[in-house]
MDTraj code that builds the backbone (N, CA, C; nanometers):
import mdtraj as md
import numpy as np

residues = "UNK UNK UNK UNK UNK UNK UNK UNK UNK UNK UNK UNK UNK UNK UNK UNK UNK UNK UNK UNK UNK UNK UNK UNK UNK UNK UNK UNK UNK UNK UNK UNK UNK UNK UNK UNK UNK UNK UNK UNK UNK UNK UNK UNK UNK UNK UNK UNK UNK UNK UNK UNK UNK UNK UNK UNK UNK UNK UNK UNK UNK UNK UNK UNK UNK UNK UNK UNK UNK UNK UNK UNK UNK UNK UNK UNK UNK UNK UNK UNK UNK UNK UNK UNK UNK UNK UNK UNK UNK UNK UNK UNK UNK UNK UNK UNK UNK UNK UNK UNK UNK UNK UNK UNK UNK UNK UNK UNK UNK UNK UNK UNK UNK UNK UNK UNK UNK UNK UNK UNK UNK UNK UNK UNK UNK UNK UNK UNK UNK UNK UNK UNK UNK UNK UNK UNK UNK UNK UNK UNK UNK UNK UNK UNK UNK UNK".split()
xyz = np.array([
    [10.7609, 10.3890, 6.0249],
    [10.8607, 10.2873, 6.0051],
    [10.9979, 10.3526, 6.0108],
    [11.1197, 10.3038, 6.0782],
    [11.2329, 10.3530, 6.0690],
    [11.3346, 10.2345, 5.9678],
    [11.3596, 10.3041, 5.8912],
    [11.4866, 10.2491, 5.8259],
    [11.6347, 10.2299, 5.8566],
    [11.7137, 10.1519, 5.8576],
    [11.8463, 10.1759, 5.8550],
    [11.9413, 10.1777, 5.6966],
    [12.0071, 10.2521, 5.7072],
    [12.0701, 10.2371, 5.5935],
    [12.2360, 10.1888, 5.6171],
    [12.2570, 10.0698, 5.5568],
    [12.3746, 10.0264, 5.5959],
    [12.4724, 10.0396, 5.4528],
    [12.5479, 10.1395, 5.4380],
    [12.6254, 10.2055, 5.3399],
    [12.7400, 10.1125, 5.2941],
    [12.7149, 10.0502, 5.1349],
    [12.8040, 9.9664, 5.1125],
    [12.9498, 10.0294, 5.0562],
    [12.8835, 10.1735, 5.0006],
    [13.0184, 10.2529, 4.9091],
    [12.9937, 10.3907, 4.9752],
    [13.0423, 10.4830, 5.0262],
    [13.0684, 10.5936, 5.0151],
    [13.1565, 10.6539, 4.9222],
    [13.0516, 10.7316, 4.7954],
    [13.1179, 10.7937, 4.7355],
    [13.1261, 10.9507, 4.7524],
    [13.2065, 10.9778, 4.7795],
    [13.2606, 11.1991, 4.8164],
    [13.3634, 11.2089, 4.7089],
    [13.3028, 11.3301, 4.7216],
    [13.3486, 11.4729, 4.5798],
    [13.4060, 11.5420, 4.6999],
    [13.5004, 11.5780, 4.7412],
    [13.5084, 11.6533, 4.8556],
    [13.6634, 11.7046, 4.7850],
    [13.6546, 11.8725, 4.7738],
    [13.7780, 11.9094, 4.7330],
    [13.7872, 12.0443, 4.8257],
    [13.8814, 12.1351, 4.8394],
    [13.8732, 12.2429, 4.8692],
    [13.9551, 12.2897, 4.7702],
    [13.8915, 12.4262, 4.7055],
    [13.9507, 12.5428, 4.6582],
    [14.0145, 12.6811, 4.7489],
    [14.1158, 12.7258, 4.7737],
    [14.1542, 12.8061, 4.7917],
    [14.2210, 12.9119, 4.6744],
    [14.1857, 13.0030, 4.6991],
    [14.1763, 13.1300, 4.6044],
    [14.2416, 13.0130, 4.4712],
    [14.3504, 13.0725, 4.3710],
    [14.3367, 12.9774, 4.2385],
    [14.4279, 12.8559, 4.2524],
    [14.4414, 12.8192, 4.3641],
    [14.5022, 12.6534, 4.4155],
    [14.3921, 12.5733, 4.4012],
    [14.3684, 12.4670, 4.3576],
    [14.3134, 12.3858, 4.3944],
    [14.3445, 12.2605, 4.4909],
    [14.2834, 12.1922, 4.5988],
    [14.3934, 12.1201, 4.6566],
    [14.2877, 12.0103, 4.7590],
    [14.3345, 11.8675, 4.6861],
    [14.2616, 11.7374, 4.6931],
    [14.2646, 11.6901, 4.8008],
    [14.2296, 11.6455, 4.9340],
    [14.2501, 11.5844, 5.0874],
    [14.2641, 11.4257, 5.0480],
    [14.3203, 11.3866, 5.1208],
    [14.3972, 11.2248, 5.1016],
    [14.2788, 11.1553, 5.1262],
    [14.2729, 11.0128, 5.1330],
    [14.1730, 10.9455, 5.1627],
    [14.1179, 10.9406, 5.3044],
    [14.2261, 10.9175, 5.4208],
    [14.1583, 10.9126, 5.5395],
    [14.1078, 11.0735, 5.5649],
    [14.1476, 11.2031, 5.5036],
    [14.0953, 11.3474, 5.5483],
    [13.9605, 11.3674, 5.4548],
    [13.9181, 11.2634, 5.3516],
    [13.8216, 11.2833, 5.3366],
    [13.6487, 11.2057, 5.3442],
    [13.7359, 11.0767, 5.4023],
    [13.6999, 10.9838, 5.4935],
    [13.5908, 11.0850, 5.6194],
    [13.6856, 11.1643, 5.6710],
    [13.6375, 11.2421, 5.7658],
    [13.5705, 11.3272, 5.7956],
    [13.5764, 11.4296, 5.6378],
    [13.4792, 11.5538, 5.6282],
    [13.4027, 11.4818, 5.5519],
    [13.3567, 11.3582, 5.4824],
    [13.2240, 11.3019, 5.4943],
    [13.1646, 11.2344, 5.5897],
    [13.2135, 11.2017, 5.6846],
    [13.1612, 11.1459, 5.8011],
    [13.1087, 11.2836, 5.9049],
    [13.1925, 11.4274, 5.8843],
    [13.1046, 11.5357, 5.9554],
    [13.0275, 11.5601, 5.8695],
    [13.0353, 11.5805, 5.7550],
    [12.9194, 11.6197, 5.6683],
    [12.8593, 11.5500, 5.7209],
    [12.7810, 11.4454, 5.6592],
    [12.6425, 11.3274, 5.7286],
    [12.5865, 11.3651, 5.8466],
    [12.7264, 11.3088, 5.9474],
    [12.5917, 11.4119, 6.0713],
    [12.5552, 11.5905, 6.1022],
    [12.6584, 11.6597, 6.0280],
    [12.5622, 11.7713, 6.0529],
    [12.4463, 11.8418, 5.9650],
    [12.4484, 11.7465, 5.8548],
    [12.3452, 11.7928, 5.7204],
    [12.1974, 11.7460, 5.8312],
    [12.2191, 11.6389, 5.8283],
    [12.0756, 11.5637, 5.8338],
    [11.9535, 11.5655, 5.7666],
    [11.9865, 11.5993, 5.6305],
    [11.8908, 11.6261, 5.4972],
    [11.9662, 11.5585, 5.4161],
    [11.8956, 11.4891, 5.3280],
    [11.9958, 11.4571, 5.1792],
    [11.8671, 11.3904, 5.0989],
    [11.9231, 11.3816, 4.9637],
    [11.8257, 11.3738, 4.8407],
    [11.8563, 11.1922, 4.8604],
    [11.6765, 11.1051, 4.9091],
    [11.7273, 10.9563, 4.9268],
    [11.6713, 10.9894, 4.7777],
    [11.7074, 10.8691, 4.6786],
    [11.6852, 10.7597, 4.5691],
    [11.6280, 10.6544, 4.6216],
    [11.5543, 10.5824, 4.5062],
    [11.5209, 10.4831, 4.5193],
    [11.4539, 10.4264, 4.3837],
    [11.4499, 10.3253, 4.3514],
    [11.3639, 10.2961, 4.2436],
    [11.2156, 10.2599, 4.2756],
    [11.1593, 10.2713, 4.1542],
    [11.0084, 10.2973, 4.1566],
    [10.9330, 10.1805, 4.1479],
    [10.8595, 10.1513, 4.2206],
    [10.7554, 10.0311, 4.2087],
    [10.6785, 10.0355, 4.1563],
    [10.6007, 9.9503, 4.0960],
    [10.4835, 9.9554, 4.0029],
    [10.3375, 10.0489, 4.0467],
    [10.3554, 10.0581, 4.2070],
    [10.2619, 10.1075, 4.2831],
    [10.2638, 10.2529, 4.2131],
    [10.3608, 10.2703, 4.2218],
    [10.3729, 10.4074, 4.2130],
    [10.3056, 10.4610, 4.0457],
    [10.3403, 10.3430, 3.9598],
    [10.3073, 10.4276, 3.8163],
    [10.3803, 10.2538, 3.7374],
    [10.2639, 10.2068, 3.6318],
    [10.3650, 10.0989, 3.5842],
    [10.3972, 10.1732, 3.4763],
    [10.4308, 10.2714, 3.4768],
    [10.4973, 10.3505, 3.3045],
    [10.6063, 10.3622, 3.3720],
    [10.6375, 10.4338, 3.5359],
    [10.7694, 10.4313, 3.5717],
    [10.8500, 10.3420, 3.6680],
    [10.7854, 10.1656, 3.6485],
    [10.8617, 10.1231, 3.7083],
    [11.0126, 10.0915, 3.6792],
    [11.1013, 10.0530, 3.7532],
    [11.2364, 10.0563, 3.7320],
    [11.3316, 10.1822, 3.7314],
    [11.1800, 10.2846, 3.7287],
    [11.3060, 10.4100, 3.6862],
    [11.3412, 10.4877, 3.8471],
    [11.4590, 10.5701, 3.8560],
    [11.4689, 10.6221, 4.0107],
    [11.4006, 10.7520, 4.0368],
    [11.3382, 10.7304, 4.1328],
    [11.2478, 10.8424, 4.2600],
    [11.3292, 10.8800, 4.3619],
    [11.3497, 11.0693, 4.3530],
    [11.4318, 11.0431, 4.4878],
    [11.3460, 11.1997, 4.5391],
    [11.4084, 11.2194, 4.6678],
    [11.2984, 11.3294, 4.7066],
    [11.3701, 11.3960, 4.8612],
    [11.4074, 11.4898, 4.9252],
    [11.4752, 11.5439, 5.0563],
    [11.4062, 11.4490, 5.1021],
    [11.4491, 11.3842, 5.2288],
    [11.4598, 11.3219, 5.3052],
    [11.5562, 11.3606, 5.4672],
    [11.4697, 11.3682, 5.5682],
    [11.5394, 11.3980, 5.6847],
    [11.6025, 11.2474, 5.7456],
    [11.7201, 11.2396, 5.8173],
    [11.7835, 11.1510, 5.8605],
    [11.8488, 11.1671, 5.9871],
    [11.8969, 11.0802, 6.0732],
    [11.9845, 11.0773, 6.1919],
    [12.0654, 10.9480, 6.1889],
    [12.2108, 11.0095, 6.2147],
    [12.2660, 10.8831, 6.2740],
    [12.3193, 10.8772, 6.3948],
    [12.2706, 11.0142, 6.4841],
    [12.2611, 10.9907, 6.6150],
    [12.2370, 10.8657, 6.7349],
    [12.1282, 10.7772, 6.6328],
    [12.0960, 10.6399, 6.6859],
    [12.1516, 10.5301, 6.6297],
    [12.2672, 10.5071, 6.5784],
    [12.3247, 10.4763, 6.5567],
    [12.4356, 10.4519, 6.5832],
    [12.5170, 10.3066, 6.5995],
    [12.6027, 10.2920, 6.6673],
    [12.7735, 10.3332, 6.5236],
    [12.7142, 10.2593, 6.4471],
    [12.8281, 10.2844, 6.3422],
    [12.8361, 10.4440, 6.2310],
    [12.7274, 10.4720, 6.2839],
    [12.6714, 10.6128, 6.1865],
    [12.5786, 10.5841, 6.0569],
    [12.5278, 10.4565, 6.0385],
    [12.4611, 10.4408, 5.9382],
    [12.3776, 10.5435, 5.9236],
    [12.2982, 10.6208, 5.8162],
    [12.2193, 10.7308, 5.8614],
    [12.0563, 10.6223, 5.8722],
    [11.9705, 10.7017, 5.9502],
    [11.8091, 10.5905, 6.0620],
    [11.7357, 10.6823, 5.9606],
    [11.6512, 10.6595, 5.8601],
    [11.5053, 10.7529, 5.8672],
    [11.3994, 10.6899, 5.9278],
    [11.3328, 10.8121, 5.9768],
    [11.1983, 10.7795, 6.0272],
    [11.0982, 10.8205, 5.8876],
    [11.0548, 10.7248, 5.8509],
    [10.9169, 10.7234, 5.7466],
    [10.7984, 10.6684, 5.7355],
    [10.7137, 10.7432, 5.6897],
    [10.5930, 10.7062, 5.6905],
    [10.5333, 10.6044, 5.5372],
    [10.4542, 10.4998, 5.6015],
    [10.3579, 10.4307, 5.5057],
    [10.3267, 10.5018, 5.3773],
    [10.3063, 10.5990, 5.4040],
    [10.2204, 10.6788, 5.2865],
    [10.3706, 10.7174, 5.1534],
    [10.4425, 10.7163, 5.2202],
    [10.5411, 10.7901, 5.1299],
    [10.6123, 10.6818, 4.9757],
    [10.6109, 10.7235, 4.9063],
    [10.6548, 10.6552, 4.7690],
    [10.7749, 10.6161, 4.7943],
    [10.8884, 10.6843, 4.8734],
    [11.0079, 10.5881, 4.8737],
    [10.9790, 10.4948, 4.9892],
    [10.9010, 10.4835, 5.0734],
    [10.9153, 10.3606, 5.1651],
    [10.8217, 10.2738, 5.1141],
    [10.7356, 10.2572, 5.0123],
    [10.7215, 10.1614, 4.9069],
    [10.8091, 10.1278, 4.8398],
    [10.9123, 10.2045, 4.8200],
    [10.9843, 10.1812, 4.7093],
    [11.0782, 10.1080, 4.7519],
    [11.1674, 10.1068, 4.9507],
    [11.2235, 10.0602, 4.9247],
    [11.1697, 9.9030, 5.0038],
    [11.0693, 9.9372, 5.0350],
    [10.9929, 9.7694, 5.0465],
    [11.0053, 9.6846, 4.9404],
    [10.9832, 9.7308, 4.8518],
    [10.9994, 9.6496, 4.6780],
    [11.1586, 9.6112, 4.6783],
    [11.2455, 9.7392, 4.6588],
    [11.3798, 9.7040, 4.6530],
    [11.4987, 9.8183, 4.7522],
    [11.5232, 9.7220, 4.7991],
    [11.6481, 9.8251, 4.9435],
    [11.7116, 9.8647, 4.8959],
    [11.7650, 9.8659, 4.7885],
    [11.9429, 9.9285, 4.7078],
    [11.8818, 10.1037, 4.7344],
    [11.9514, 10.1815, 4.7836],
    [11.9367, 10.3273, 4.7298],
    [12.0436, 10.4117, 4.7650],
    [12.0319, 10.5272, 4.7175],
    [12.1287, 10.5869, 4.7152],
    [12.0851, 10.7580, 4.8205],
    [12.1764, 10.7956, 4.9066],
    [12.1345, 10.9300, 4.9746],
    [12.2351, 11.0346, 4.9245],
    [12.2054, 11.0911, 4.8731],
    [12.3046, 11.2210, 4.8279],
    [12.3044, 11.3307, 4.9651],
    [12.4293, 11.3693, 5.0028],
    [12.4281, 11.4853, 5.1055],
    [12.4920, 11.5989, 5.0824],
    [12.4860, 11.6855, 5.0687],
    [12.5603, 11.8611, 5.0538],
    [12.6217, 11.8880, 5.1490],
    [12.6713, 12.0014, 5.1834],
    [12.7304, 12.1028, 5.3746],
    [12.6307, 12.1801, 5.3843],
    [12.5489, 12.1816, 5.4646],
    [12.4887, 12.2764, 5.4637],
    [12.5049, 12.3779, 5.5802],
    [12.6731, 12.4221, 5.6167],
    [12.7507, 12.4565, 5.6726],
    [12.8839, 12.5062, 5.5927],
    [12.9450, 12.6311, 5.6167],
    [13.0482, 12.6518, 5.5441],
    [13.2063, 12.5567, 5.5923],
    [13.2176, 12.4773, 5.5039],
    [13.3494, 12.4081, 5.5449],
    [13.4814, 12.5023, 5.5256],
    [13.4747, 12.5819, 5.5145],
    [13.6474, 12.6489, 5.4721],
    [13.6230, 12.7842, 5.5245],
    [13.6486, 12.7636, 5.6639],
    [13.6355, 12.9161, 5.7159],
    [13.7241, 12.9934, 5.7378],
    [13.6474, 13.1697, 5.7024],
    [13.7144, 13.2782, 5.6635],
    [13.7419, 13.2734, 5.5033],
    [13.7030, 13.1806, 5.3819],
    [13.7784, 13.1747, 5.3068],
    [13.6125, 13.1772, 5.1946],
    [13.5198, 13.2501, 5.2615],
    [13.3643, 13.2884, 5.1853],
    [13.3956, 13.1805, 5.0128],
    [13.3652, 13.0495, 5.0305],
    [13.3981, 12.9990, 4.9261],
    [13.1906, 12.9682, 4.8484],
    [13.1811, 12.9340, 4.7231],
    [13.0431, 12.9532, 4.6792],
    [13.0246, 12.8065, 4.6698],
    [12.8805, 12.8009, 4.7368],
    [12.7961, 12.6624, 4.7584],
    [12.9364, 12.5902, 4.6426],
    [12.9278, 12.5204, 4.5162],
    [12.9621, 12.4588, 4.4207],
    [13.1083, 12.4035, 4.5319],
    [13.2018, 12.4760, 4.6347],
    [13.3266, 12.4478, 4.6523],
    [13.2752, 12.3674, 4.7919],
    [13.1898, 12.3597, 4.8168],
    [13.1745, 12.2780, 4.9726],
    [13.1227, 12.1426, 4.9332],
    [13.1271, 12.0461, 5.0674],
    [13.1552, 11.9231, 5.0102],
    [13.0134, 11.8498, 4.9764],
    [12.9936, 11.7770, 4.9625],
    [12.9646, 11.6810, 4.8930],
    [12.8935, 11.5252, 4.8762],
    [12.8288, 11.3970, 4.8804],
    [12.8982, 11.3302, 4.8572],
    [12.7677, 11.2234, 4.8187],
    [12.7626, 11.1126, 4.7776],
    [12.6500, 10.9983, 4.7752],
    [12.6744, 10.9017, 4.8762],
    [12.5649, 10.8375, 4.9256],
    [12.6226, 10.7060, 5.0066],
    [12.5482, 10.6177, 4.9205],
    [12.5768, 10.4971, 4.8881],
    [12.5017, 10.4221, 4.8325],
    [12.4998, 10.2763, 4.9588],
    [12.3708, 10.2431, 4.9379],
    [12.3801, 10.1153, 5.0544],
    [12.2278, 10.0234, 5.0173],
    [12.1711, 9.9667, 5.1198],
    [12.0840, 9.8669, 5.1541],
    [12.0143, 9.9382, 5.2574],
    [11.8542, 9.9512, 5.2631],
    [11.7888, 9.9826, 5.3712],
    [11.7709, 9.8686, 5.4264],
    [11.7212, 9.8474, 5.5686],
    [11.6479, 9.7418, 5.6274],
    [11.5807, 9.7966, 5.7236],
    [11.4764, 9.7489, 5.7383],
    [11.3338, 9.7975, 5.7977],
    [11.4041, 9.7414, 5.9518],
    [11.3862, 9.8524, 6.0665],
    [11.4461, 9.8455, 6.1981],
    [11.3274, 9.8041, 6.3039],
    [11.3463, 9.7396, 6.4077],
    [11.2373, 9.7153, 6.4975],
    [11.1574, 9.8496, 6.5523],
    [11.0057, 9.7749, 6.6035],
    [10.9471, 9.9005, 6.6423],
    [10.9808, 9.9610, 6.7706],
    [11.0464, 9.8891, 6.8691],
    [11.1293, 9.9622, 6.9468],
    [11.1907, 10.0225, 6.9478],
    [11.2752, 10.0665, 6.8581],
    [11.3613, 10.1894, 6.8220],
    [11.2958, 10.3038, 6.8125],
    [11.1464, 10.2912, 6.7665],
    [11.0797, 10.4597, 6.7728],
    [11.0709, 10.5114, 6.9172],
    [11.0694, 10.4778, 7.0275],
    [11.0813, 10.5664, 7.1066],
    [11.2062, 10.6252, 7.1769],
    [11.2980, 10.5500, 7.1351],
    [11.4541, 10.6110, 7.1194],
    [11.4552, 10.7263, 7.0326],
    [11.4058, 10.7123, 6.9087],
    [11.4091, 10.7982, 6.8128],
    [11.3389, 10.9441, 6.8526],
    [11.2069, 10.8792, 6.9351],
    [11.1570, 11.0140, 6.9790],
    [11.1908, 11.0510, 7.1122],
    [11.2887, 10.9973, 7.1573],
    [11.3334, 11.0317, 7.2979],
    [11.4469, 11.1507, 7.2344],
    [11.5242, 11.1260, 7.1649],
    [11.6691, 11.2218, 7.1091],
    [11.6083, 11.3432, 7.0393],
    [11.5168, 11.2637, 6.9324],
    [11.5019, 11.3984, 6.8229],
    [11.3602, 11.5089, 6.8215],
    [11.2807, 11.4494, 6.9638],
    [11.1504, 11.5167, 7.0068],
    [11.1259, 11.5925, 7.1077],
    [11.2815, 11.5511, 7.1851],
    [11.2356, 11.6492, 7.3217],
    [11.3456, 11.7515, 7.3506],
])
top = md.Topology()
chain = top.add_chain()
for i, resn in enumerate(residues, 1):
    res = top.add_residue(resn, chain, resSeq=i)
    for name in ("N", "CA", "C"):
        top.add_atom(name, md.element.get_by_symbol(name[0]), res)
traj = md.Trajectory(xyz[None], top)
């Protein structure tokens, strides 16, 4: 099954430290290094809340777990997962779409300036999944398989 995730809030932590300056990027510059972040991570921690399937001691409470993503297929950058039946968050978000994708750099953003994981960026997307047609999987495996 492929998901779309259509992002209602982007929230970013996105600061840079330089040696003992600290120094905040405006809204549209950080607008931007979360929009490169996203596509060059293509990993992030999805959320989701828990369905009864999963455990009725933990329904309601949130499940989240790495998750691979693309928004290569994508026209606006929403990030696409491809997931499988078997998996607890695509039960989970069959039950309920609200979730949240947390993403890291997993790239050094401030180069020449060897800064430690904690100073690179950042950020949550919070949105709505919706389950995408089955035509889209061979797009999906046309880009990200061959």
């Amino acid at each position: 099954m492929m998901f779309s995730m259509h992002m209602c809030t982007w929230l970013a932590l996105l600061l840079s430290v330089v040696g003992a300056t600290t120094t905040y990027q405006d809204v549209s510059d950080a607008a931007k290094l979360a929009r490169q972040v996203v596509r060059d991570a293509s990993l992030g921690t999805l959320a989701t809340i828990a369905h009864s399937n999963l455990n009725n001691n933990y329904t309601g409470y949130p499940f989240s777990i790495m998750e691979y993503y693309s928004v290569e297929c994508s026209r606006v950058g929403d990030p696409i997962l491809f997931m499988s039946d078997l998996q607890v968050n695509t039960r989970n978000m069959l039950y309920k779409p609200s979730v949240s994708l947390a993403v890291r750099a997993l790239k050094d953003y401030h180069r020449g300036n060897s800064p430690s994981p904690i100073q690179q960026p950042r950020l949550s997307l919070l949105g709505q999944v919706e389950k995408l047609p089955d035509s889209m999987v061979g797009h999906w495996i046309d880009v990200h398989c061959s």
